[in-house]
TIKOLLO-213288 format. One record per residue (C-alpha): x, y negated, z negated; residue in three letters. Coordinates in Angstrom, 2 decimals, padded with zeros to 5 digits. Last residue first. Layout:
% TIKOLLO-213288
+---------+---------+---------+------+
:       x :       y :       z : rest :
+---------+---------+---------+------+
:       X :       Y :       Z :  ALA :
...
+---------+---------+---------+------+
***
This chain:
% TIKOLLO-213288
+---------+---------+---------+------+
:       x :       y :       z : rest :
+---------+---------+---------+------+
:  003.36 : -006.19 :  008.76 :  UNK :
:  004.08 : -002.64 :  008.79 :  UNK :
:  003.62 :  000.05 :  011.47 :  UNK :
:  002.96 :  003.59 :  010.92 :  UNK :
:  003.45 :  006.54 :  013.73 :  UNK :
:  001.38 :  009.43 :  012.70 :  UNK :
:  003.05 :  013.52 :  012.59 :  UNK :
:  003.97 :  013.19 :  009.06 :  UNK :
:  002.85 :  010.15 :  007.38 :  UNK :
:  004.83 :  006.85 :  006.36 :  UNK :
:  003.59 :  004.77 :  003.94 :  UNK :
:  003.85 :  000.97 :  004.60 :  UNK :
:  006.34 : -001.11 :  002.01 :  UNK :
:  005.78 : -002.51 : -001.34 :  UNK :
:  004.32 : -006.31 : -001.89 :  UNK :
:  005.84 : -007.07 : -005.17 :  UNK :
:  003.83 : -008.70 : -007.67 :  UNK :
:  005.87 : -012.29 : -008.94 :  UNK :
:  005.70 : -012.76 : -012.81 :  UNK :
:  003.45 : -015.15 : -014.54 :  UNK :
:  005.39 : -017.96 : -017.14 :  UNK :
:  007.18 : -016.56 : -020.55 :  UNK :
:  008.34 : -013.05 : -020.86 :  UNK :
:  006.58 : -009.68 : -022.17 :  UNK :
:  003.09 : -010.25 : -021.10 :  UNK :
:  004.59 : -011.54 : -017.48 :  UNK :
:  006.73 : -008.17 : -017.50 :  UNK :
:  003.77 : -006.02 : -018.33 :  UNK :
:  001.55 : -007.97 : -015.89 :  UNK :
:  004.37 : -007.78 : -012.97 :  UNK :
:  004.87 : -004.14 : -013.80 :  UNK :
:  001.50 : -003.13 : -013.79 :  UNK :
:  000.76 : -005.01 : -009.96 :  UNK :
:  003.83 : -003.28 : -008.52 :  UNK :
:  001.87 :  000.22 : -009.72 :  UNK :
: -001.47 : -000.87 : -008.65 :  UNK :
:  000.53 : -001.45 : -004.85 :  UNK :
:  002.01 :  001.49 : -004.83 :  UNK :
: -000.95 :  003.55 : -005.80 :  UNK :
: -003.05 :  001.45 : -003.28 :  UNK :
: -000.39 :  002.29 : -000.48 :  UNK :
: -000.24 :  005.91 : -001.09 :  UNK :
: -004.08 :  005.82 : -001.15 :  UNK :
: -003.74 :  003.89 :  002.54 :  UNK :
: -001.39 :  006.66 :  003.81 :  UNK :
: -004.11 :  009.19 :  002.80 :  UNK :
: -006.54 :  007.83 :  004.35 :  UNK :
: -005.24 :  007.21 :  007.69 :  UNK :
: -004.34 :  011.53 :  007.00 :  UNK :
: -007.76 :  012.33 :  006.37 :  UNK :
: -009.32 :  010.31 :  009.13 :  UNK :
: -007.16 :  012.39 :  011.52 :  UNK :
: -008.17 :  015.52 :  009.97 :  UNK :
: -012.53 :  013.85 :  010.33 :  UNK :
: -011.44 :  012.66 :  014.04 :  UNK :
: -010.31 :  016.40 :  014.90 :  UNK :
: -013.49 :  018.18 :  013.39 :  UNK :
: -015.86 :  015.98 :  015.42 :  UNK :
: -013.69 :  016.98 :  018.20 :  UNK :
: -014.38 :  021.06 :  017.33 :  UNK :
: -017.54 :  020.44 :  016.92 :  UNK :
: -018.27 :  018.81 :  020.21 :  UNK :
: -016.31 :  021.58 :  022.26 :  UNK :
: -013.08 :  022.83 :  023.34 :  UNK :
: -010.16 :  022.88 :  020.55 :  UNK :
: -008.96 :  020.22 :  019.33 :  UNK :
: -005.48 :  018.40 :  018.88 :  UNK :
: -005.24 :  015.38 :  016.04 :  UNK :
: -003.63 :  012.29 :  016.81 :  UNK :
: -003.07 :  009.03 :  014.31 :  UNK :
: -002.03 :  005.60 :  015.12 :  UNK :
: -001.84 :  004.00 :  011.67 :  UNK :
: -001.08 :  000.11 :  011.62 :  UNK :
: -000.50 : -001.50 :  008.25 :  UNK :
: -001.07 : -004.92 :  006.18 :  UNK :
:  000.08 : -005.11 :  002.49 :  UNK :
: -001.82 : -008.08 :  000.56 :  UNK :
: -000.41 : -009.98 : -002.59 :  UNK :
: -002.36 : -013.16 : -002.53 :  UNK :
: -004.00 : -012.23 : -005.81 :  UNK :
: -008.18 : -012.68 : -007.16 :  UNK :
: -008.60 : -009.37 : -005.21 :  UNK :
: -005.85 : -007.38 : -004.43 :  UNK :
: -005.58 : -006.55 : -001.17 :  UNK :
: -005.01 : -003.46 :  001.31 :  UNK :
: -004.67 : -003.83 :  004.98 :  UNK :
: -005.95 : -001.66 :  007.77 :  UNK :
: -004.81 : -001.57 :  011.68 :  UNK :
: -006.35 :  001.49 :  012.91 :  UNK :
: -005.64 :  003.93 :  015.82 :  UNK :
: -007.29 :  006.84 :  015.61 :  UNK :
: -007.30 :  009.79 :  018.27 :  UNK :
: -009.03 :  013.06 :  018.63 :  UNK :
: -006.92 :  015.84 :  021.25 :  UNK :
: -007.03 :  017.65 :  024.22 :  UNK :
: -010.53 :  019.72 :  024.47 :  UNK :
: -012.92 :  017.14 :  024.79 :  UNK :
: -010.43 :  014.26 :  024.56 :  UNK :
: -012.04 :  011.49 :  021.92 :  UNK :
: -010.39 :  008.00 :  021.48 :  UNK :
: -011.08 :  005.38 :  018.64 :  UNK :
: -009.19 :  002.93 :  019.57 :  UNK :
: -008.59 : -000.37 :  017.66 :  UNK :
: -010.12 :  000.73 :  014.15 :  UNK :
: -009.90 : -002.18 :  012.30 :  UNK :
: -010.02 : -001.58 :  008.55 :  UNK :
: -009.90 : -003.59 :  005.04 :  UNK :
: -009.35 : -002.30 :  002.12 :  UNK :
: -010.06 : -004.37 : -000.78 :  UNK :
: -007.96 : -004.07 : -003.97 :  UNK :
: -009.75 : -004.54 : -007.57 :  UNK :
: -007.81 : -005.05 : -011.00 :  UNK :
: -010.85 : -004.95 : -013.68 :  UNK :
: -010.63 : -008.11 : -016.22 :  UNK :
: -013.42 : -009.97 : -013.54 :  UNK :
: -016.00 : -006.83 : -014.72 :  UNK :
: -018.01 : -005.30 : -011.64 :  UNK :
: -020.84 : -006.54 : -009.75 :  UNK :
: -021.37 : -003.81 : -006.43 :  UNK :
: -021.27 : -004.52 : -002.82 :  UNK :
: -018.63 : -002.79 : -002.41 :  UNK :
: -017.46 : -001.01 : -005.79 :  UNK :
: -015.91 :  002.30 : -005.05 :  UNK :
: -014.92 :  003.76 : -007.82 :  UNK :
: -011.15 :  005.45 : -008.65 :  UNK :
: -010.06 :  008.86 : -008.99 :  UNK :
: -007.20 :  008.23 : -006.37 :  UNK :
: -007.50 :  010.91 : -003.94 :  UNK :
: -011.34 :  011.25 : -004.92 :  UNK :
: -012.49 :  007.49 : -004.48 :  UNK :
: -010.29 :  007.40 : -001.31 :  UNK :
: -011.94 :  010.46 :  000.38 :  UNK :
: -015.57 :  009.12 : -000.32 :  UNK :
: -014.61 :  005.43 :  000.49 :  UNK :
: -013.50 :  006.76 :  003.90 :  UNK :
: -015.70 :  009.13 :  005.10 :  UNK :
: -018.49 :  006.52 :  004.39 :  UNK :
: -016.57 :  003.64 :  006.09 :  UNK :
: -015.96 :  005.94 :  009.57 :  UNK :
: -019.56 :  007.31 :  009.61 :  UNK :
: -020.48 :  003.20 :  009.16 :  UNK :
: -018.10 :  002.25 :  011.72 :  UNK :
: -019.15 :  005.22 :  014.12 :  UNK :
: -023.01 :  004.30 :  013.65 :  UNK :
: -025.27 :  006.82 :  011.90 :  UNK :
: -025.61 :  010.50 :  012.27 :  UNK :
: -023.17 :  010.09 :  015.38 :  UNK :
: -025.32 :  011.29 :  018.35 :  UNK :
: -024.69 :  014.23 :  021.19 :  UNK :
: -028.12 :  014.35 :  023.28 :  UNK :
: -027.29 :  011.54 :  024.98 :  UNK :
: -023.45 :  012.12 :  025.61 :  UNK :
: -021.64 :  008.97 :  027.00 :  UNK :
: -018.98 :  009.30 :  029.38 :  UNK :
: -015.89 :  007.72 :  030.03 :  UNK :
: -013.68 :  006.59 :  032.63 :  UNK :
: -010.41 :  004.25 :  032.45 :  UNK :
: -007.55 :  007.33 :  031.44 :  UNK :
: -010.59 :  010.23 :  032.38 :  UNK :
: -013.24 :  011.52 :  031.04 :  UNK :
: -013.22 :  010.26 :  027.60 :  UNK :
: -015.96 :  011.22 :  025.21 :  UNK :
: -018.66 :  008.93 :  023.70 :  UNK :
: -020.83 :  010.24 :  021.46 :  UNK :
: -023.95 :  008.67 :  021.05 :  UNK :
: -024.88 :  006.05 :  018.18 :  UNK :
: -023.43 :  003.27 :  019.28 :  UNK :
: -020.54 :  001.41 :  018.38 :  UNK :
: -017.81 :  003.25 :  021.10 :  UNK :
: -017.50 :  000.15 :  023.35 :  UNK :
: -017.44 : -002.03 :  021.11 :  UNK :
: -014.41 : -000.67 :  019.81 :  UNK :
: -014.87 : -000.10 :  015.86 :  UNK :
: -014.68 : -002.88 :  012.74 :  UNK :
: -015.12 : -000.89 :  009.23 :  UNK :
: -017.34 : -002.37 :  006.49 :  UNK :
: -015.22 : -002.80 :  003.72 :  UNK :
: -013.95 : -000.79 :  001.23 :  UNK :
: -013.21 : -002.63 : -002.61 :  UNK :
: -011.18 : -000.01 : -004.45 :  UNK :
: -011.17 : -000.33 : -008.84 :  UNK :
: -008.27 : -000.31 : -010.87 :  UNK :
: -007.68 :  001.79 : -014.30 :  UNK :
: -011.04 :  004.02 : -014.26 :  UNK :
: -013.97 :  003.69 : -015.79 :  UNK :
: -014.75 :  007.33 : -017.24 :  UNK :
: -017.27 :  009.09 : -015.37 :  UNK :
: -021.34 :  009.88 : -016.34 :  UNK :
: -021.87 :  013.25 : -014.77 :  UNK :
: -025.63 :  014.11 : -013.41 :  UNK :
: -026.24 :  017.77 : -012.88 :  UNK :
: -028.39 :  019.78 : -010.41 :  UNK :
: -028.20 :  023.16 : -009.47 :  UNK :
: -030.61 :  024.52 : -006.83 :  UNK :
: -027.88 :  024.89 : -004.05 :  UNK :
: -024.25 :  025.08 : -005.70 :  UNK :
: -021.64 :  021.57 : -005.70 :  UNK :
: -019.64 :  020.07 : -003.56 :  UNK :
: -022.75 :  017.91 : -001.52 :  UNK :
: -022.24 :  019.88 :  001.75 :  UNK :
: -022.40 :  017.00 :  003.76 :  UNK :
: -018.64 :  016.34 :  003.64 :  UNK :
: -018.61 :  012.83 :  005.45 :  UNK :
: -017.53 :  012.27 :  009.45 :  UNK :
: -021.52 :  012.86 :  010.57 :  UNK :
: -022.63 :  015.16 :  013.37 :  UNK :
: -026.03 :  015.15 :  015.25 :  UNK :
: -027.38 :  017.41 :  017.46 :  UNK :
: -030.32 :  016.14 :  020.20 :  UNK :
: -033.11 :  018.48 :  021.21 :  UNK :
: -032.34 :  020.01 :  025.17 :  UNK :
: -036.12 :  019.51 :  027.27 :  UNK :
: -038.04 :  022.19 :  027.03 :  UNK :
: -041.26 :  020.63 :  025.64 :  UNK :
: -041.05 :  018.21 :  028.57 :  UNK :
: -039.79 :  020.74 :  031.41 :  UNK :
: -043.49 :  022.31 :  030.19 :  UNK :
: -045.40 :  019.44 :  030.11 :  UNK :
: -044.22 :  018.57 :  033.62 :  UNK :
: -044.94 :  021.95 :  035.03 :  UNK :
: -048.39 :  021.81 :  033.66 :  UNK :
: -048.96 :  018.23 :  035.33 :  UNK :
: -047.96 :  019.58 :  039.08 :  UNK :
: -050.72 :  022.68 :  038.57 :  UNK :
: -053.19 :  020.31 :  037.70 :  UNK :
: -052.18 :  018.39 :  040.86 :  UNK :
: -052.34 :  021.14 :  043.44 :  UNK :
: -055.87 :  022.49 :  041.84 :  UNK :
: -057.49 :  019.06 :  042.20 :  UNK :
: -055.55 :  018.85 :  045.61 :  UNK :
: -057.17 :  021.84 :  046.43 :  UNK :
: -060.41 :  021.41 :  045.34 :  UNK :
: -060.68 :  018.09 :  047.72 :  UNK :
: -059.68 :  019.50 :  050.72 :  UNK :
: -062.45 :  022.38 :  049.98 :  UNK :
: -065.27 :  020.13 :  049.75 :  UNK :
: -066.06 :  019.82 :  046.23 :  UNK :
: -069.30 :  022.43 :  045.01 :  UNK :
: -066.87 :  024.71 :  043.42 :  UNK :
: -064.95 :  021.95 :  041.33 :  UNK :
: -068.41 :  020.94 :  040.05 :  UNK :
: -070.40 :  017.88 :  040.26 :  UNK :
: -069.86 :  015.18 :  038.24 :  UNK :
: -073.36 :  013.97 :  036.86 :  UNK :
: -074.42 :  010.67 :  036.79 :  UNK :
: -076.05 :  009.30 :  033.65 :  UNK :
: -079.11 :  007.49 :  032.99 :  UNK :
: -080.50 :  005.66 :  030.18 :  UNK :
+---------+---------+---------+------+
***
């Protein structure tokens, strides 16, 4: 068999050599703007850190606790459910940041955050998606974020509507949080302001549960006491310094 043999770059006419030369040169700039191009950073809404020292591990076994929390996926503005930031350039323009990402989806960063502060403000479990025992109290929170705003360098905004419910009871206490935080300049920084303002939605909603498990041990200890089932009181929305807080 055979085979043809290219000739060499020297022997080409000298049009020819050129453009070979022209091009090669043409694909090495490309590689290299390619293996410069900006990596993406990532930020997440939950303490990463783990609370506890690196290369110490431990396993704790807790108590069960009173009541158990129920947290439910979180509902976000479609037009901030993605994985990119999205920052607000203007009163009706925005901009999304491609090499600026959420660590997972907004409503799941925003769920996670959640559940995590809750559980430790009220020493409880969270057991979505979980079996637990039918003689356990359990109240499901339930959250609609309606804007979830972010001002590079002005402020970090959340305004939720949430409820809290106990299960296998009709008594349910629905709220609206608007909550603004001021930043600094910067991606970290704004990060930083939704996580505060995430702290303080939660903390009106643990004030709620609290309320709520407490009207809920008074009607079983007065039932227990009496004859027939006593009435749980639906308390009223928390308030919280610096938020406005609507009941319904």
């Amino acid at each position: 068999m055979m085979f043809a043999r290219l000739p060499r770059l020297s022997r080409l006419p000298r049009g020819l050599a050129r453009g070979a030369v022209y091009a090669g040169a043409v694909a090495g700039v490309f590689a290299l703007a390619a293996c410069s191009s900006p990596s993406s950073r990532f930020y997440t809404l939950g303490d990463v850190s783990g609370g506890g020292s690196a290369g110490v591990s431990s396993v704790r076994t807790l108590a069960a606790p009173a009541w158990l929390i129920e947290v439910a996926p979180i509902d976000v503005p479609p037009q901030v459910a993605k994985t990119q930031l999205v920052v607000q350039t203007g009163p009706t323009q925005v901009k999304v940041l491609e090499e600026d990402r959420w660590a997972s989806l907004p409503g799941d960063e925003l769920r996670r955050a959640l559940s995590t502060s809750l559980t430790q403000q009220l020493n409880t479990i969270d057991v979505y998606g979980t079996a637990y025992s039918d003689t356990t109290p359990v109240y499901r929170v339930s959250v609609n974020v309606q804007r979830f705003e972010s001002w590079p360098g002005s402020h970090a905004l959340i305004d939720a509507v949430w409820s809290v419910r106990a299960v296998r009871s009709t008594a349910v206490m629905t709220c609206r949080s608007v909550v603004s935080e001021q930043v600094g300049s910067g991606y970290d920084s704004l990060v930083d302001g939704h996580r505060r303002a995430l702290q303080r939605v939660s903390a009106q909603i643990a004030g709620a549960l609290q309320a709520m498990a407490g009207s809920s041990a008074v009607a079983s200890s007065a039932s227990q006491a009496g004859k027939g089932v006593a009435r749980v009181s639906v308390p009223g929305c928390p308030s919280g310094e610096g938020s406005s807080v609507a009941g319904g």
